[in-house]
C-alpha positions in Angstrom: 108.0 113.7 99.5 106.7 112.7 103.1 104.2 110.0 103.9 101.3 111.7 104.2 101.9 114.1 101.0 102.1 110.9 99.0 98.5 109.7 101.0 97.0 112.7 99.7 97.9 111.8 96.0 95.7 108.4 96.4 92.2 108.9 94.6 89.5 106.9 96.2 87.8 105.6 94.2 90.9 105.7 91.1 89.2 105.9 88.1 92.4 105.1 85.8 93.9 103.3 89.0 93.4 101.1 91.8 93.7 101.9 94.9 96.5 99.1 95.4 98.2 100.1 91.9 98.5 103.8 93.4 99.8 102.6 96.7 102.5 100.5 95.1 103.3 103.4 92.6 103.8 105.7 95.1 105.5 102.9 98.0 102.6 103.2 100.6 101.2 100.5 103.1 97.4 100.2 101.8 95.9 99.8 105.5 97.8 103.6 105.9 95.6 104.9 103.3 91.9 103.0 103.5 92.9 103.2 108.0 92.4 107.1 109.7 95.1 108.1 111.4 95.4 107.7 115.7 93.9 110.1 117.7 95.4 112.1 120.7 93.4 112.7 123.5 94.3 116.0 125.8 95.0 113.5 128.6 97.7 111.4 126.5 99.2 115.2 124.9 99.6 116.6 128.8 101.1 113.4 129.8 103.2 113.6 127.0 104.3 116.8 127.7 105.0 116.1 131.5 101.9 117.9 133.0 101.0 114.4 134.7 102.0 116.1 138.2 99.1 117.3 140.4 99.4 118.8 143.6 98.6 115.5 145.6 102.1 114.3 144.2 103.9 117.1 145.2 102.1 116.8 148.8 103.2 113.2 148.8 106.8 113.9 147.6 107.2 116.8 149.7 106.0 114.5 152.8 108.3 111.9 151.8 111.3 114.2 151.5 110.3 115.6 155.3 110.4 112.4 157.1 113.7 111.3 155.9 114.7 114.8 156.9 114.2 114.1 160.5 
């Protein structure tokens, strides 16, 4: 079962369990389960995804490439 199957399992509050009993029961870090998860922002998914390059770059890159041409 993955990590954040076994998150959804945790009742808060547990009525017939504590929060830490559950978390130990099913072999979860507590700050994982009281703590939200990151967020990604567009900027950080694009510069994940390589789209980091504007056309400024390419101008300078395509510059830099000419004058070593000659």
């Amino acid at each position: 079962m993955s990590v954040p199957e076994r998150r959804a399992m945790v009742e808060r509050p547990g009525e017939n369990l504590s929060v830490r009993r559950q978390c130990a029961l099913l072999n979860l870090a507590r700050s994982g389960v009281y703590r939200p998860g990151p967020v990604t922002g567009a900027d950080d998914l694009a510069l994940m995804r390589g789209e980091w390059c504007s056309n400024s770059t390419r101008q300078v890159t395509a510059s830099t490439a000419s004058a070593f041409k000659g």
